[in-house]
KEZA-808510 format. One line per 5 residues: their letters; for each residue z, x, y of N, C-alpha, C, O, CB. Coordinates in nm, 4 decimals. Glycine has a CB too. Layout:
<rs>
a> Z,X,Y,Z,X,Y,Z,X,Y,Z,X,Y,Z,X,Y | ... $
</rs>
This chain:
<rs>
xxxxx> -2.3574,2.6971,-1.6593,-2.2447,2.7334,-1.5754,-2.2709,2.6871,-1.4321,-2.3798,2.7056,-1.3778,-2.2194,2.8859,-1.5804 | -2.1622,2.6232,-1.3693,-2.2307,2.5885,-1.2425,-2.1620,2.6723,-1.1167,-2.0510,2.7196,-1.0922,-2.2195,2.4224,-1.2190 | -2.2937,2.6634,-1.0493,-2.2539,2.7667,-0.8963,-2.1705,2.7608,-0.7998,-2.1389,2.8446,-0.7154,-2.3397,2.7767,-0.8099 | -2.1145,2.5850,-0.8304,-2.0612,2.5018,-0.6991,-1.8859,2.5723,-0.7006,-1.8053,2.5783,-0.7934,-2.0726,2.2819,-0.7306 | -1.8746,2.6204,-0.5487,-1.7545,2.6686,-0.5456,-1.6232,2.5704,-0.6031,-1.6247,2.4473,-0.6062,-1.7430,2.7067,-0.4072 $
xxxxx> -1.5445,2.6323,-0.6337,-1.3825,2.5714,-0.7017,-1.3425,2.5350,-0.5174,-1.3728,2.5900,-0.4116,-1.2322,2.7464,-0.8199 | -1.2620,2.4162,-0.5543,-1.2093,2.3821,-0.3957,-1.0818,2.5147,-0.3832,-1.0394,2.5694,-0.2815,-1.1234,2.1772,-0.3783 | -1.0590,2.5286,-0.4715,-0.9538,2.6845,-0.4028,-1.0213,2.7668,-0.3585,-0.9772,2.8154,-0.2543,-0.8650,2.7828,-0.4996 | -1.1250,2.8106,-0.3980,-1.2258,2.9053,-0.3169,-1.2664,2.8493,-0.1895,-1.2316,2.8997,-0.0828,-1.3579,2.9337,-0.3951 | -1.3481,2.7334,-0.1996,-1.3146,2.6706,-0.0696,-1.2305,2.7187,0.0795,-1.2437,2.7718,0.1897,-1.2500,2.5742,-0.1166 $
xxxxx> -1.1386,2.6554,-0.0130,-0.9941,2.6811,0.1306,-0.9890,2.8376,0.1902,-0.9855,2.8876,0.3026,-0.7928,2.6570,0.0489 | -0.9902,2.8820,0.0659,-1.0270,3.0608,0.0543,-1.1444,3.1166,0.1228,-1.1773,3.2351,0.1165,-1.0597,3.1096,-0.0996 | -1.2114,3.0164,0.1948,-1.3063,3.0446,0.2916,-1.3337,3.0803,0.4170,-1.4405,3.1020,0.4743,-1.3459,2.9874,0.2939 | -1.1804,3.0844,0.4651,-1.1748,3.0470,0.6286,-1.0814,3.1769,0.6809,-0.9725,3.1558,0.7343,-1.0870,2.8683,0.6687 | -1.1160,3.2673,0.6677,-0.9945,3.4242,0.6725,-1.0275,3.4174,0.8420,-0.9390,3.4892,0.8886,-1.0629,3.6378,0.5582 $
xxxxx> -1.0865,3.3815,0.9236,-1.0831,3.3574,1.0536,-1.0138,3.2716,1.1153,-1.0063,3.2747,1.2382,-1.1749,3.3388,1.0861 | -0.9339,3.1550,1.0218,-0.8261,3.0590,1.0945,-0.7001,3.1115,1.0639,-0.6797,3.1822,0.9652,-0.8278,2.9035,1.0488 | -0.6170,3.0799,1.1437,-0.5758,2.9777,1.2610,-0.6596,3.0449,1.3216,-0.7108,3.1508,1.2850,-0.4249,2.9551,1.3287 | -0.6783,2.9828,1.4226,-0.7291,3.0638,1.6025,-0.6766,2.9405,1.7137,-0.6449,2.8216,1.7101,-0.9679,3.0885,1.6330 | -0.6878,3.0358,1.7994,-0.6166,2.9233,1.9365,-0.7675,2.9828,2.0273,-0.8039,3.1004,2.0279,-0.3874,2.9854,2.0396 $
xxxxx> -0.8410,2.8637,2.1020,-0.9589,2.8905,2.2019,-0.9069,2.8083,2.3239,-0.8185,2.7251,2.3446,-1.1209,2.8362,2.1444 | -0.9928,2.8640,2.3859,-0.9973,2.7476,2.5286,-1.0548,2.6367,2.4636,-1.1218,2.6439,2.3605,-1.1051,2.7909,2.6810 | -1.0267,2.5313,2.5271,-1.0537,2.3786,2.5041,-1.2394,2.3915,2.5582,-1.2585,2.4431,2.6683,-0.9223,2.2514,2.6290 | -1.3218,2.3598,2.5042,-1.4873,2.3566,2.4834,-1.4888,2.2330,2.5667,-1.4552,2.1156,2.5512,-1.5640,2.3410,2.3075 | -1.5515,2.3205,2.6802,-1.6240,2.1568,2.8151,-1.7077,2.0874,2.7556,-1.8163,2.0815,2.8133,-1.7312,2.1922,2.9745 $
xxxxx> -1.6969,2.0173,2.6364,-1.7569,1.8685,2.6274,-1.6069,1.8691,2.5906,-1.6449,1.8932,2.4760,-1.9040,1.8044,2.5123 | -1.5105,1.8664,2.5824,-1.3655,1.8258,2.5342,-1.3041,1.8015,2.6259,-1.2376,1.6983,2.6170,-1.2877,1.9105,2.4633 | -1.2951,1.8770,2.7508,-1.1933,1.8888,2.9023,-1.2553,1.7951,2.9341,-1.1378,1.8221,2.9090,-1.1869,2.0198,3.0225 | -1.3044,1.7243,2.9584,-1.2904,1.5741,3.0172,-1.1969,1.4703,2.9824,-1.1329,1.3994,3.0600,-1.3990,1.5100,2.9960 | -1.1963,1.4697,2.8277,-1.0926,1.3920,2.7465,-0.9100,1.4472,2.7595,-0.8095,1.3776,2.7742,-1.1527,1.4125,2.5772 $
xxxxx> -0.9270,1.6250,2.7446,-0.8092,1.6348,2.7181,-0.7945,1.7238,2.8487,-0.6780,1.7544,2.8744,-0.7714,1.6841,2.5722 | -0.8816,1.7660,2.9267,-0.8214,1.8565,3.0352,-0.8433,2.0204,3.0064,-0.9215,2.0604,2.9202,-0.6566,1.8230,3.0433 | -0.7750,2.0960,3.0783,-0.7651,2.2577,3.0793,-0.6921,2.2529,2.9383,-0.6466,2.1554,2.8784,-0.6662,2.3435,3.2252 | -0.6945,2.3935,2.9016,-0.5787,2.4269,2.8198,-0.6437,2.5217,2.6690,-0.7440,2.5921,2.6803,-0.4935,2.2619,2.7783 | -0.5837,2.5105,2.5622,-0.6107,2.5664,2.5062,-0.6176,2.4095,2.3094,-0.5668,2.3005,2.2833,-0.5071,2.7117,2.5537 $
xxxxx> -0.7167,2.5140,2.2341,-0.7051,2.4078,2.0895,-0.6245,2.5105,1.9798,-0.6288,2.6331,1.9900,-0.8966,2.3525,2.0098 | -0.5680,2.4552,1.8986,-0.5775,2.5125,1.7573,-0.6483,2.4757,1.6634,-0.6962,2.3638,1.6452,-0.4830,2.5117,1.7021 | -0.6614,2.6060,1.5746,-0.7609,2.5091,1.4647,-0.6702,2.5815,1.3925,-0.6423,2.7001,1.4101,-0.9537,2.5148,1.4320 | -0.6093,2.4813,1.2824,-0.5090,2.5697,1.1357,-0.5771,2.6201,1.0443,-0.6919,2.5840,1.0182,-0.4113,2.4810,1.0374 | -0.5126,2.7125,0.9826,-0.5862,2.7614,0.8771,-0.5548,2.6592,0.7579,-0.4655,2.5755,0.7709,-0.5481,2.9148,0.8468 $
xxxxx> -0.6378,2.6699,0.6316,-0.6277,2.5767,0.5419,-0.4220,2.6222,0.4704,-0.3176,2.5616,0.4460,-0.7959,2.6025,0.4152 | -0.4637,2.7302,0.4684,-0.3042,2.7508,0.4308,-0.1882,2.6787,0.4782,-0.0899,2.6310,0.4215,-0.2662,2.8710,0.4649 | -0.2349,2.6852,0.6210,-0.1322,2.6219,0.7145,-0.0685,2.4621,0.6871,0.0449,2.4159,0.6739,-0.2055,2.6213,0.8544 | -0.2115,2.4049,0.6865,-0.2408,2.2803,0.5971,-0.1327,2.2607,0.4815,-0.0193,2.2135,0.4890,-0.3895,2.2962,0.5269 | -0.2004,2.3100,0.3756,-0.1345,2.3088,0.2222,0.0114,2.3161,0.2437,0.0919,2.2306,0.2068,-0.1823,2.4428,0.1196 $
xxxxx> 0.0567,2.4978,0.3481,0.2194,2.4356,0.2858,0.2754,2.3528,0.3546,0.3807,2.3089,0.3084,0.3365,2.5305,0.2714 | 0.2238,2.2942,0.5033,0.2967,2.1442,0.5440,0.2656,2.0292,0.4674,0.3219,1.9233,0.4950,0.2608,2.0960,0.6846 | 0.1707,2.0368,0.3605,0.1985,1.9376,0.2477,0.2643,1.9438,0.1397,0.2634,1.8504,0.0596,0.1123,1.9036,0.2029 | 0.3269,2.0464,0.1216,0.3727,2.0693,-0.0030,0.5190,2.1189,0.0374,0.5967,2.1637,-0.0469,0.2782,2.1726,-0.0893 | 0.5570,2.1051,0.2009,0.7004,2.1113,0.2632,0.7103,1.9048,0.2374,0.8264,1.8874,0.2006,0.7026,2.2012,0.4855 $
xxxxx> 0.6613,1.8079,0.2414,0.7454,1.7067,0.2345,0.7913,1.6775,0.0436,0.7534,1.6960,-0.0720,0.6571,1.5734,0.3210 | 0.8964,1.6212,0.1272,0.9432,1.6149,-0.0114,0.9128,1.4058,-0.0719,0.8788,1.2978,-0.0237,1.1529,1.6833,0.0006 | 0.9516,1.4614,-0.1887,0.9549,1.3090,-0.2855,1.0330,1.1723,-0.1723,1.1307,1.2035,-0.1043,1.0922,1.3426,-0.4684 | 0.9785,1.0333,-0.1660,1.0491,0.9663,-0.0843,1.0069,0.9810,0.0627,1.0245,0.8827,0.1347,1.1763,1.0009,-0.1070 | 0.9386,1.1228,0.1304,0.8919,1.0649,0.2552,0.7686,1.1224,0.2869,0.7316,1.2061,0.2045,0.9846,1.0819,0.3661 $
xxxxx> 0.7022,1.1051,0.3708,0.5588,1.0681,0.4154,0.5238,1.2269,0.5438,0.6086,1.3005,0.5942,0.5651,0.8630,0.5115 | 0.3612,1.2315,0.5622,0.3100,1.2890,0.6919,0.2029,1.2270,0.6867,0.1412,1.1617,0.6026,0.2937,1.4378,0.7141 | 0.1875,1.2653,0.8160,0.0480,1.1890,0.8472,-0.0246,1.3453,0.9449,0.0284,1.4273,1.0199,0.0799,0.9949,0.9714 | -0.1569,1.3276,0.8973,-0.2765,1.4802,0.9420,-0.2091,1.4969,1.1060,-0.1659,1.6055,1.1448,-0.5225,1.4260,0.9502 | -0.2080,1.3622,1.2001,-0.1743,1.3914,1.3505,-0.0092,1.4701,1.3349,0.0314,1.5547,1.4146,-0.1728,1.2175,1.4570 $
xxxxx> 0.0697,1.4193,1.2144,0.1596,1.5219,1.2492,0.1618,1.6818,1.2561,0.1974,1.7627,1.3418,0.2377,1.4969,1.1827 | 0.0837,1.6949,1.0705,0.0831,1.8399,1.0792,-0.0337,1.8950,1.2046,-0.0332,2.0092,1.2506,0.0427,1.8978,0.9178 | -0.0972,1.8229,1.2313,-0.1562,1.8637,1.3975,-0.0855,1.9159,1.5059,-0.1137,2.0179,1.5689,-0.2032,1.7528,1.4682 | 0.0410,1.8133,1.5301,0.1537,1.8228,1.6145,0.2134,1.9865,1.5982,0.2359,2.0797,1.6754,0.2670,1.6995,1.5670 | 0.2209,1.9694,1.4964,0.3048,2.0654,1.4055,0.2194,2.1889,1.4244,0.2894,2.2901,1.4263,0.3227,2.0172,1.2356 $
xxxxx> 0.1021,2.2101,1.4375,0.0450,2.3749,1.5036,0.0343,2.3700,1.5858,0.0437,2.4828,1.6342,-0.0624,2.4479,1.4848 | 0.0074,2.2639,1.6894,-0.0088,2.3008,1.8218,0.1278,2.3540,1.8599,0.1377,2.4526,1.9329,-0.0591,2.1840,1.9109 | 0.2309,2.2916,1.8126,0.3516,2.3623,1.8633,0.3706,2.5329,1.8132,0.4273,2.6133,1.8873,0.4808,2.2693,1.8069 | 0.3186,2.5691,1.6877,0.3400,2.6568,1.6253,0.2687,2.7551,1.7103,0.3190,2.8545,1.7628,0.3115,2.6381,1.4954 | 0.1709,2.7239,1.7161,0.0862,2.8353,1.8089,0.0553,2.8305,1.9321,-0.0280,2.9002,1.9899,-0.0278,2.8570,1.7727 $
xxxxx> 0.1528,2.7095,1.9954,0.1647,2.7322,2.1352,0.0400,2.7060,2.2401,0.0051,2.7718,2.3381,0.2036,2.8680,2.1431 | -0.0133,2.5870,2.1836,-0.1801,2.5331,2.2020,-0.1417,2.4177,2.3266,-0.0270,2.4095,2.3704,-0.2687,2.4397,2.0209 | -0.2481,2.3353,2.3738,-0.2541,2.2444,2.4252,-0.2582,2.1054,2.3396,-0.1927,2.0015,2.3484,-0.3423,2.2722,2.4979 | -0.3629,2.1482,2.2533,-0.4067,2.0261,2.1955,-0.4501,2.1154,2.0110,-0.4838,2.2337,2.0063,-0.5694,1.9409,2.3161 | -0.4407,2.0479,1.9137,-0.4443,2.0453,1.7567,-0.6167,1.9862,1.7698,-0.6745,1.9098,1.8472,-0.2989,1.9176,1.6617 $
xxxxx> -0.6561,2.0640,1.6551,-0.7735,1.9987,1.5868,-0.7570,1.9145,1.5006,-0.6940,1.9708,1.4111,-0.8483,2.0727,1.5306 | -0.7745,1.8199,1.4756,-0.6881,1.7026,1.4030,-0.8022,1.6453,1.2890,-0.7737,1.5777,1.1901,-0.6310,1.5612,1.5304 | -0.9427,1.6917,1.3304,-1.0723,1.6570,1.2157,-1.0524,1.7496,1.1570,-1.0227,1.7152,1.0426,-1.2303,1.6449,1.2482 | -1.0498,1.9195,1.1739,-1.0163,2.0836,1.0779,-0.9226,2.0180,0.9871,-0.9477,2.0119,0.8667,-0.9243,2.2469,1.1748 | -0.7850,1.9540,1.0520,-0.6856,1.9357,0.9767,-0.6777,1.8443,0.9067,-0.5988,1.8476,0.8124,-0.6007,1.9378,1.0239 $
xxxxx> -0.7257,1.7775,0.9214,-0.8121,1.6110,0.8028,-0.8752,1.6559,0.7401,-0.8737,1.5965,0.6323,-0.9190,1.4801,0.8531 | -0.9666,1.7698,0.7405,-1.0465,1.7985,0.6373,-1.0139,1.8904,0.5356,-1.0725,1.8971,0.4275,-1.1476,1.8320,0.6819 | -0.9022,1.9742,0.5782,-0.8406,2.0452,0.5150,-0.7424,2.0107,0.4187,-0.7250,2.0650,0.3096,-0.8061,2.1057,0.5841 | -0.6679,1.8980,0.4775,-0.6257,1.7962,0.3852,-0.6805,1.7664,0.2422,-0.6437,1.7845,0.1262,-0.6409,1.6900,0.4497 | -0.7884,1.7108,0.3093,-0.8706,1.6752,0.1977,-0.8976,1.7630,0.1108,-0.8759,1.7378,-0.0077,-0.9777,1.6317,0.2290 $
xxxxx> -0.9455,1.8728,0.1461,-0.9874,1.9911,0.0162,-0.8725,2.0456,-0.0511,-0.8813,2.0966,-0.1628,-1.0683,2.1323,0.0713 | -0.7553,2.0356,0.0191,-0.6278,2.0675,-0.0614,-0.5912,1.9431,-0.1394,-0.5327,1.9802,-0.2412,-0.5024,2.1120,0.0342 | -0.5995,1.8300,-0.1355,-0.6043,1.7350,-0.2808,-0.6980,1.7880,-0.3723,-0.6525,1.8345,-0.4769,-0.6519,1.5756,-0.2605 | -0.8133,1.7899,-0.3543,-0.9025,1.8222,-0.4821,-0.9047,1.9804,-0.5028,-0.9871,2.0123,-0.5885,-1.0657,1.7642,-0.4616 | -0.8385,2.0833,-0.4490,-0.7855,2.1941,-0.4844,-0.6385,2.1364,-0.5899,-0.6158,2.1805,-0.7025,-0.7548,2.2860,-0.3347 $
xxxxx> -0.5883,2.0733,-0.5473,-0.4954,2.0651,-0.6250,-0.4683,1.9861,-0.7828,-0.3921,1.9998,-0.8785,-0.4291,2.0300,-0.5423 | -0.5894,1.8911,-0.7385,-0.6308,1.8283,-0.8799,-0.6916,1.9170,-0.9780,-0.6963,1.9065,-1.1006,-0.7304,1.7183,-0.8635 | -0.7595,2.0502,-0.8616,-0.8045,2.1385,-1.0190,-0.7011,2.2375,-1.0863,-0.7391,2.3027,-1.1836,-0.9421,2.2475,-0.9928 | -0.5475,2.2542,-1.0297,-0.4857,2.2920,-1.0881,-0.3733,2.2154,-1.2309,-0.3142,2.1078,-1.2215,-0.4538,2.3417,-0.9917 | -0.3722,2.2759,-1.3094,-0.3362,2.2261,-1.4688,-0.1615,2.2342,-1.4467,-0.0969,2.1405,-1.4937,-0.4113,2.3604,-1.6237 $
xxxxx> -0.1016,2.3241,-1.3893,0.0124,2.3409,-1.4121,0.0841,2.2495,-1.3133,0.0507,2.2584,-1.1951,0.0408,2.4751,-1.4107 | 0.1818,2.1599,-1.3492,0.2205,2.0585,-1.2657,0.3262,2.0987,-1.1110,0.3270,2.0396,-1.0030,0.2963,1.9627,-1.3733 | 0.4253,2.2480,-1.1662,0.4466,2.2667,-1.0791,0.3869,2.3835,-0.9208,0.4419,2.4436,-0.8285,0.5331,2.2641,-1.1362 | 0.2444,2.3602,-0.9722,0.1572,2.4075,-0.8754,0.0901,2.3197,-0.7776,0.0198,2.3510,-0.6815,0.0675,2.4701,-0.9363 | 0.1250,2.2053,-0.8205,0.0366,2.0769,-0.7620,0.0930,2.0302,-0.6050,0.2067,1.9832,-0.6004,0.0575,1.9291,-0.8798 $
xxxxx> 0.0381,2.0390,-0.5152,0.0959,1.9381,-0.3749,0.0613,1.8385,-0.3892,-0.0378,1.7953,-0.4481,0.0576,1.9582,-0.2335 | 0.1701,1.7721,-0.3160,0.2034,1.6243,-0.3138,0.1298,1.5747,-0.1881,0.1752,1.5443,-0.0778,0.3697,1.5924,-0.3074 | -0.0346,1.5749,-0.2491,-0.1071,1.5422,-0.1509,-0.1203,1.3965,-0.0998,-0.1736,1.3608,0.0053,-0.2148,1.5884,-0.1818 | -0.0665,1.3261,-0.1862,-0.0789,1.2129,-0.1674,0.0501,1.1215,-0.0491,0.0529,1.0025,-0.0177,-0.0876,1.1754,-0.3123 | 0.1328,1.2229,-0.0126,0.2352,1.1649,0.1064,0.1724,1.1979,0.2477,0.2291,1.1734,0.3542,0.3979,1.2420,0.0992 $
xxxxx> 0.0616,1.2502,0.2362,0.0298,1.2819,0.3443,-0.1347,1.1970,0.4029,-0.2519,1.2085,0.3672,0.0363,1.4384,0.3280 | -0.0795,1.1318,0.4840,-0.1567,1.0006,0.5382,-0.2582,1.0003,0.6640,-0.2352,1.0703,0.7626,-0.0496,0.9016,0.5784 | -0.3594,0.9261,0.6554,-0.4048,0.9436,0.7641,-0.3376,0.8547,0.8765,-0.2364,0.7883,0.8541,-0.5347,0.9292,0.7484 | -0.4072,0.8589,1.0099,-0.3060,0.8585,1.1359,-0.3134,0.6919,1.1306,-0.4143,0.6229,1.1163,-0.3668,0.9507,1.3086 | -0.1643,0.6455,1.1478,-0.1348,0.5309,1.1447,-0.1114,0.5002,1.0169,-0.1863,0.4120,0.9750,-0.2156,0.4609,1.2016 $
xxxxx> -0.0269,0.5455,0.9332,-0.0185,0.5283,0.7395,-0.0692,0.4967,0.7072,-0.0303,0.3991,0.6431,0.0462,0.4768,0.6536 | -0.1888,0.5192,0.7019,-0.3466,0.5151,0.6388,-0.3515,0.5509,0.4965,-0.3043,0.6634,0.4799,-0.4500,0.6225,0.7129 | -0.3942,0.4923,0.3810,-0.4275,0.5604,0.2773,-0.5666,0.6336,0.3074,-0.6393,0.6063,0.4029,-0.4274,0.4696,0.1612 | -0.5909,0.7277,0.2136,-0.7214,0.8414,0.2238,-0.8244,0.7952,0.1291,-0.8271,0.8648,0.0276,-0.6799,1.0091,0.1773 | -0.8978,0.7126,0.1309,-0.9760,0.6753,-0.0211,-1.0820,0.8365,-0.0243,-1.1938,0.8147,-0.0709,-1.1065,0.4745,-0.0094 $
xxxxx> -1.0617,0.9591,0.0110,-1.1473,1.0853,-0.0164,-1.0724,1.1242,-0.0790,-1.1164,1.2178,-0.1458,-1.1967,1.1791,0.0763 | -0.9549,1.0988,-0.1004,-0.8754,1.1325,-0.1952,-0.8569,1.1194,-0.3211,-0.8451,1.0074,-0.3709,-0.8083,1.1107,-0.1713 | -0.8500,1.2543,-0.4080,-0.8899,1.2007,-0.5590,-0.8498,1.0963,-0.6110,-0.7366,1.0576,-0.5820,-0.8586,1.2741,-0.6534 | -0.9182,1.0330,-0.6882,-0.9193,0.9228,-0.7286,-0.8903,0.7980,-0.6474,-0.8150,0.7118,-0.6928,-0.8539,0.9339,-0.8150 | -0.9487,0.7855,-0.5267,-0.9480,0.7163,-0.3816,-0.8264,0.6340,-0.3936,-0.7300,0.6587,-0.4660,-1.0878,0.6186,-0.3413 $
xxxxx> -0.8393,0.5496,-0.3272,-0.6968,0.4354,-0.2465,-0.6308,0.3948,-0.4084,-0.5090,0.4040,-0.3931,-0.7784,0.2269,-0.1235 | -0.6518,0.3649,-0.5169,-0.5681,0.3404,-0.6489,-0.5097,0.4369,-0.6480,-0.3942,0.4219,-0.6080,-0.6262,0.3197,-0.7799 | -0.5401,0.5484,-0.6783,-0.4672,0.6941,-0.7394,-0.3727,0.6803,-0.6168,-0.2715,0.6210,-0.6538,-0.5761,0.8701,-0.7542 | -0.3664,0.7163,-0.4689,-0.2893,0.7561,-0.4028,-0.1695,0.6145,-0.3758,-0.0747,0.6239,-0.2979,-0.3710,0.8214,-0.2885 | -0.1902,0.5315,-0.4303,-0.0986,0.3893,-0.3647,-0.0236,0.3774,-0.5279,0.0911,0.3336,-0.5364,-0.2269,0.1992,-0.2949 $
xxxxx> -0.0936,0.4166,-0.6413,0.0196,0.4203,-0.7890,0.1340,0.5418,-0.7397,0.2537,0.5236,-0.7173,-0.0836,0.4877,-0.9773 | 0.0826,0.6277,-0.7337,0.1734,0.7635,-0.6719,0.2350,0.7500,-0.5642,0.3380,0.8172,-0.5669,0.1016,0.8827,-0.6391 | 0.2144,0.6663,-0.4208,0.3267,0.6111,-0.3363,0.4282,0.5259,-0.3558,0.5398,0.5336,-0.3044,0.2873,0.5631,-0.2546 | 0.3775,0.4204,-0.4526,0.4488,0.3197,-0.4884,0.5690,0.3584,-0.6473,0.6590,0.2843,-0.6868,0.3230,0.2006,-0.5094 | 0.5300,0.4876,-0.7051,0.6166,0.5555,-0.7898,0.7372,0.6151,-0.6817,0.8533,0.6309,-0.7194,0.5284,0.6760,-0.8787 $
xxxxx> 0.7055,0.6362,-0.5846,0.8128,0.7244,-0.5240,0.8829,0.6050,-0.4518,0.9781,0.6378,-0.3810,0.7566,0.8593,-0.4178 | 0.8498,0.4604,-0.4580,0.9482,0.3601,-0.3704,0.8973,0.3304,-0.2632,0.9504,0.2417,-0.1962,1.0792,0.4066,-0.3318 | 0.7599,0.4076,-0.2088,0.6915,0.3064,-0.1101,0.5867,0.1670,-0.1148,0.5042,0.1590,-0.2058,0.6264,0.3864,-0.0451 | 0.5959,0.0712,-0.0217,0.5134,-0.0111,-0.0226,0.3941,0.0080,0.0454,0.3818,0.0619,0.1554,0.5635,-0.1014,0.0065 | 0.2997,-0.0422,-0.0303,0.1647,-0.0227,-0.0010,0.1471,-0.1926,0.0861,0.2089,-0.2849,0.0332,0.0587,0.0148,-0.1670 $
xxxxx> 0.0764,-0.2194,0.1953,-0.0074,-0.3448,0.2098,-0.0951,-0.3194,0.2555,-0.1102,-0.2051,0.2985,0.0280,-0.4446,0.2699 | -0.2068,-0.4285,0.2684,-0.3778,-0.4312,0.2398,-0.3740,-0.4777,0.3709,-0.3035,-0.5745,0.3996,-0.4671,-0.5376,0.1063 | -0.4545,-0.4091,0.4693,-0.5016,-0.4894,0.6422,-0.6262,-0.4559,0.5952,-0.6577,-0.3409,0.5645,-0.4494,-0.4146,0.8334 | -0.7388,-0.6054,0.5842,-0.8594,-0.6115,0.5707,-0.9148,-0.5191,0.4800,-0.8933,-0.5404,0.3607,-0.9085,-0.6056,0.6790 | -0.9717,-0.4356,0.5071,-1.0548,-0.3462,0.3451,-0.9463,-0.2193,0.3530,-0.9456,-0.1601,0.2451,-1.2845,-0.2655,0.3668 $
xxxxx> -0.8629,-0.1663,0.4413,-0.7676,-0.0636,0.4370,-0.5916,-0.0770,0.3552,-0.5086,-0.1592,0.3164,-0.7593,-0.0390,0.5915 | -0.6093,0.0204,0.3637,-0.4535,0.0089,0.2880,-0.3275,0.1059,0.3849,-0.3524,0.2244,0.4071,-0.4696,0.0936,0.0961 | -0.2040,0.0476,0.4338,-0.1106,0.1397,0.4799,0.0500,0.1512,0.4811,0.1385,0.0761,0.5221,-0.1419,0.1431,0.5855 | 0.0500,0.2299,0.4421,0.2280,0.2178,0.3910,0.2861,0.1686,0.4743,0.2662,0.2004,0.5915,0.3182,0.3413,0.3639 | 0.3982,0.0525,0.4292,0.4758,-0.0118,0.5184,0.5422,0.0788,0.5561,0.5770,0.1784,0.4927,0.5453,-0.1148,0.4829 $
xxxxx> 0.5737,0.0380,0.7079,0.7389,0.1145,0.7855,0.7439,0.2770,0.7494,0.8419,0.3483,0.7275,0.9195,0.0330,0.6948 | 0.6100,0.3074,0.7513,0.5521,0.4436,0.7365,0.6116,0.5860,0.8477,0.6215,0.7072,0.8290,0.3864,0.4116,0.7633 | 0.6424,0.4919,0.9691,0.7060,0.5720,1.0550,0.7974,0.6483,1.0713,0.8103,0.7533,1.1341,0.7233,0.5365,1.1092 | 0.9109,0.5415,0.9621,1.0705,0.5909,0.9518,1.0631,0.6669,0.8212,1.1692,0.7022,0.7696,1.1983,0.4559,0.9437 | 0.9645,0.6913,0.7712,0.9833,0.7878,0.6433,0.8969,0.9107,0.6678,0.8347,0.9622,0.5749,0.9354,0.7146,0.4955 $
xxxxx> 0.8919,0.9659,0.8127,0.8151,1.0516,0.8315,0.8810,1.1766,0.7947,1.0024,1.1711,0.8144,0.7679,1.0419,0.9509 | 0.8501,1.2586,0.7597,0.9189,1.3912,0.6929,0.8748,1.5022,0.8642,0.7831,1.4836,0.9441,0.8062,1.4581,0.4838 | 0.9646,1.5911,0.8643,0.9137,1.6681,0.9912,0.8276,1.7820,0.8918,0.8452,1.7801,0.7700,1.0602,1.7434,1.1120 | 0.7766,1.8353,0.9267,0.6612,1.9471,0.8470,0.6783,2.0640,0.9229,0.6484,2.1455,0.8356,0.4826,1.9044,0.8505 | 0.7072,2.1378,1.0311,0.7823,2.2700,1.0866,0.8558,2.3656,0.9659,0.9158,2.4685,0.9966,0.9092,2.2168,1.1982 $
</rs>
């Protein structure tokens, strides 16, 4: 039997997020006074599982998308990339289809495909390209064309 947590437990790890802090002086140089958010993984999941079939997010949005919520300066945008991430492979371990988020519309910054994503850059570009998006190849990366205008708002 193995010990290694289920990625739903995982996510189920963090009963201390959201939080809003002061911005940490190695940071205020870059971004100034003010305040960060960090989302909770929840927060995460249902702005991925708010876009629908046909359009796209990208992690800097749902970033966008708490700092406004909680009234921050600036989004943690690595918390929220990573959270991302554990909500795909949380969601690959669920069996029932309509439990599953549509982790795969949700992109890294600049319509980035995610190769941490289950079953890396194939799995997520068969499943973009089922819903009518184009995938093209810049050097070893992959990013949905005209990714911009199919941005879904996540609020």
């Amino acid at each position: 039997m193995s010990t290694q947590k289920s990625w739903r437990d995982r996510l189920a790890s963090y009963p201390h997020l959201p939080n809003v802090k002061e911005i940490p002086l190695p940071m205020r140089k870059r971004h100034g006074e003010g305040t960060i958010a960090t989302p909770s993984p929840r927060e995460v999941e249902e702005a991925m599982r708010g876009v629908p079939e046909g359009r796209l997010a990208t992690v800097l949005g749902i970033g966008e998308d708490v700092v406004v919520r909680h009234r921050a300066t600036i989004g943690c945008t690595v918390t929220t990339a990573i959270f991302a991430h554990m909500v795909a492979h949380a969601t690959e371990e669920v069996l029932e289809a309509e439990d599953k988020t549509p982790y795969w519309r949700t992109l890294k910054i600049g319509g980035e495909l995610n190769p941490k994503y289950p079953g890396g850059i194939e799995a997520q570009m068969t499943k973009l390209e089922a819903e009518g998006h184009t995938v093209v190849q810049r050097g070893k990366r992959y990013f949905v064309e005209d990714f911009a205008k199919k941005l879904a708002g996540t609020r």
